[in-house]
C-alpha positions as CSV (number, residue, x, y, z in Angstrom):
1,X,171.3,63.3,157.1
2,X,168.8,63.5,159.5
3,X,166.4,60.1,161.1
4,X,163.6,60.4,162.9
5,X,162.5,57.4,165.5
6,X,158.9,58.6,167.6
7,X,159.1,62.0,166.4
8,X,162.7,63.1,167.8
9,X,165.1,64.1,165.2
10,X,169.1,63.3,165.2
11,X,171.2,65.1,162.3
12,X,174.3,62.5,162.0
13,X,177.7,63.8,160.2
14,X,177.9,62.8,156.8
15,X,181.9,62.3,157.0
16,X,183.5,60.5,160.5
17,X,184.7,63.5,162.8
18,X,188.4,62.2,163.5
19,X,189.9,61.4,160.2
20,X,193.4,60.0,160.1
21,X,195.9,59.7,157.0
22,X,196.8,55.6,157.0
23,X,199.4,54.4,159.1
24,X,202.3,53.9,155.7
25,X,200.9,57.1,153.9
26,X,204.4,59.3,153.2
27,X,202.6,62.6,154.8
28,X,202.5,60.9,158.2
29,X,206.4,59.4,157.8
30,X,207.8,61.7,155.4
31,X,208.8,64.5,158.4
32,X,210.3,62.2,160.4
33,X,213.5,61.8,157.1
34,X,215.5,64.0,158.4
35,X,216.3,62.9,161.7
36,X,216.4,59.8,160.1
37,X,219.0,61.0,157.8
38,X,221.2,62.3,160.9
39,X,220.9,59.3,162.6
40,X,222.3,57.0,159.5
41,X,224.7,59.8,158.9
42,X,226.1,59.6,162.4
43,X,226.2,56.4,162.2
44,X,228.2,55.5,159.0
45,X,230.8,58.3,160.3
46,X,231.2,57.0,163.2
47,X,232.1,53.1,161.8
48,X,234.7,55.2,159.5
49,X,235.9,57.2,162.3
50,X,236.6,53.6,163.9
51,X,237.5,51.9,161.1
52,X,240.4,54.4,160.5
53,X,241.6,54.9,164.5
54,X,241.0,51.1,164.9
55,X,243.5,49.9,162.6
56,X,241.5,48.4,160.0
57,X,243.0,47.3,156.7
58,X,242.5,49.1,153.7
59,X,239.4,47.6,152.5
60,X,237.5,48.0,155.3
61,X,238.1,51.7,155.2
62,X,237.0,51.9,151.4
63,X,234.2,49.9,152.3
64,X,233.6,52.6,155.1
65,X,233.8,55.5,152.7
66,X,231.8,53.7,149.5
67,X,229.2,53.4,152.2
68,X,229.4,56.7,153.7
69,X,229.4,58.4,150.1
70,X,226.4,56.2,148.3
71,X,224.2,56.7,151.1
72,X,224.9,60.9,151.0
73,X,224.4,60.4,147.2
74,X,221.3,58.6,148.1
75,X,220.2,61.8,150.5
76,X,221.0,64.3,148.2
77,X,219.3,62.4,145.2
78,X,215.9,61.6,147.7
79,X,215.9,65.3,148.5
80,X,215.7,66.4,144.7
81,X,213.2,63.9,143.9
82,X,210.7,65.8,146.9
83,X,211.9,69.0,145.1
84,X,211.0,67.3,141.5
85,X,214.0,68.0,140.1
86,X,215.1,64.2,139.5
87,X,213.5,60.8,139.0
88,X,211.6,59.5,142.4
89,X,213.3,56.4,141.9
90,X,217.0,57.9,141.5
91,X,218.3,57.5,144.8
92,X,217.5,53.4,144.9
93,X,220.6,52.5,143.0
94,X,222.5,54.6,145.4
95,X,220.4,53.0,148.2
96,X,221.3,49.5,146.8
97,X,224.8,50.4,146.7
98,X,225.2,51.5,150.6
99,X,223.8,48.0,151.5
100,X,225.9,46.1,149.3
101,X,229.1,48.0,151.0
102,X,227.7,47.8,154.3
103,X,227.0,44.1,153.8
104,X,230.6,43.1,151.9
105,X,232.1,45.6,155.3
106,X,230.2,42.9,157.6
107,X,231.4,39.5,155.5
108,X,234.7,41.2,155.8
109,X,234.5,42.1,159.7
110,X,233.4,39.0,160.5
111,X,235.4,36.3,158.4
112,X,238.2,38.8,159.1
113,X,239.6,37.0,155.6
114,X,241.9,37.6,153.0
115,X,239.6,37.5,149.7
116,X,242.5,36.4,147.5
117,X,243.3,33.8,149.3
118,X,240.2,32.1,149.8
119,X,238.2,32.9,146.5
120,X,235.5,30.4,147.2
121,X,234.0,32.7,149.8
122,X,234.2,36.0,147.4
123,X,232.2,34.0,145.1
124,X,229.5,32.8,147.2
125,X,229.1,36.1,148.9
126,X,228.9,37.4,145.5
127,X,226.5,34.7,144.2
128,X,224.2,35.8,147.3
129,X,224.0,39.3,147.0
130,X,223.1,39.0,143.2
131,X,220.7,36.5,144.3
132,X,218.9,39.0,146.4
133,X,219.2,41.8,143.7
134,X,218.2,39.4,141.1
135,X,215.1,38.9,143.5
136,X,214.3,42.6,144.1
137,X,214.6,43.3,140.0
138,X,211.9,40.4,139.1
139,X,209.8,41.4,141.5
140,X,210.0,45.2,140.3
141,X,209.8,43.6,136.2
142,X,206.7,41.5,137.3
143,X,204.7,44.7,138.3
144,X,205.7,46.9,135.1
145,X,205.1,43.9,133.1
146,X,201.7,43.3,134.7
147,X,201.0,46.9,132.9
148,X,202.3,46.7,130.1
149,X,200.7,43.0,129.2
150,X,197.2,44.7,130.3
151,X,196.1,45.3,126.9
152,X,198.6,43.5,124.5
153,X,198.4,40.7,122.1
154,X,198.8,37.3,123.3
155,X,201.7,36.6,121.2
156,X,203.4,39.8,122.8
157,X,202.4,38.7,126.4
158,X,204.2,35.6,125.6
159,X,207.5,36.7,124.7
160,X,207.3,39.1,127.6
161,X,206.8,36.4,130.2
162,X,209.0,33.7,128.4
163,X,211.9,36.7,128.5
164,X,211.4,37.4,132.0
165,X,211.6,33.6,132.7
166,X,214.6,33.3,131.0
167,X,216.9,36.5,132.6
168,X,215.8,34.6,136.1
């Protein structure tokens, strides 16, 4: 492109000269997964390591090792979704999975309670947590129902919406 003021001519760039990928794009973060992997890695063994020397009860060691072992499950199923050899969304489950152990391992660290004892608390941690997955799956049912509504019937649109009102 080329403008002319008084005679002179300047030839501007059609494209910007420094170009960068957006800040959440998964080129720019998608290298940095494997330290990240070692780092959570460490981490969980480590809280077994201590939760087997330290004398823990015997939940909080399964709670260690459900943790420890849905999070590599979660790693291993991640790395064969970049490879295309499972589902992209395979390792969430697994990723869902490591929380809720992590989090039930907290409750547990914490209250330092006996579960059978005092039921009231199992149930509202467990009324909580389902809570918050409940929360995660409507929002995740909202969007694929957004696309599947795009072009349907009204009659179909409202038993898909009066459904989704109804299983939250």
């Amino acid at each position: 492109m080329s403008t002319g003021v008084r005679g002179v001519h300047i030839d501007l760039p059609s494209k910007p000269l420094l170009q960068s990928p957006p800040m959440l794009d998964a080129k720019v973060w998608w290298p940095l997964f494997p330290l990240l992997l070692l780092i959570v890695i460490v981490c969980l063994t480590w809280a077994l390591v201590l939760a087997v020397r330290g004398g823990h009860d015997l939940r909080a060691r399964w709670l260690q090792v459900g943790a420890l072992t849905c999070y590599l499950l979660a790693a291993v199923s991640a790395v064969g979704s970049e490879r295309g050899a499972v589902s992209a969304n395979l390792h969430r489950p697994f990723s869902l999975a490591t929380q809720l152990c992590l989090l039930l391992a907290l409750v547990h660290r914490i209250f330092r309670m006996d579960l059978y004892s005092r039921s009231d608390a199992y149930i509202i941690t467990g009324l909580i947590v389902s809570g918050f997955l409940q929360a995660g799956w409507s929002a995740f049912a909202v969007l694929v129902v957004q696309n599947l509504v795009a072009g349907a019937p009204v009659w179909v649109m409202i038993i898909l919406y009066a459904t989704g009102a109804l299983s939250t």
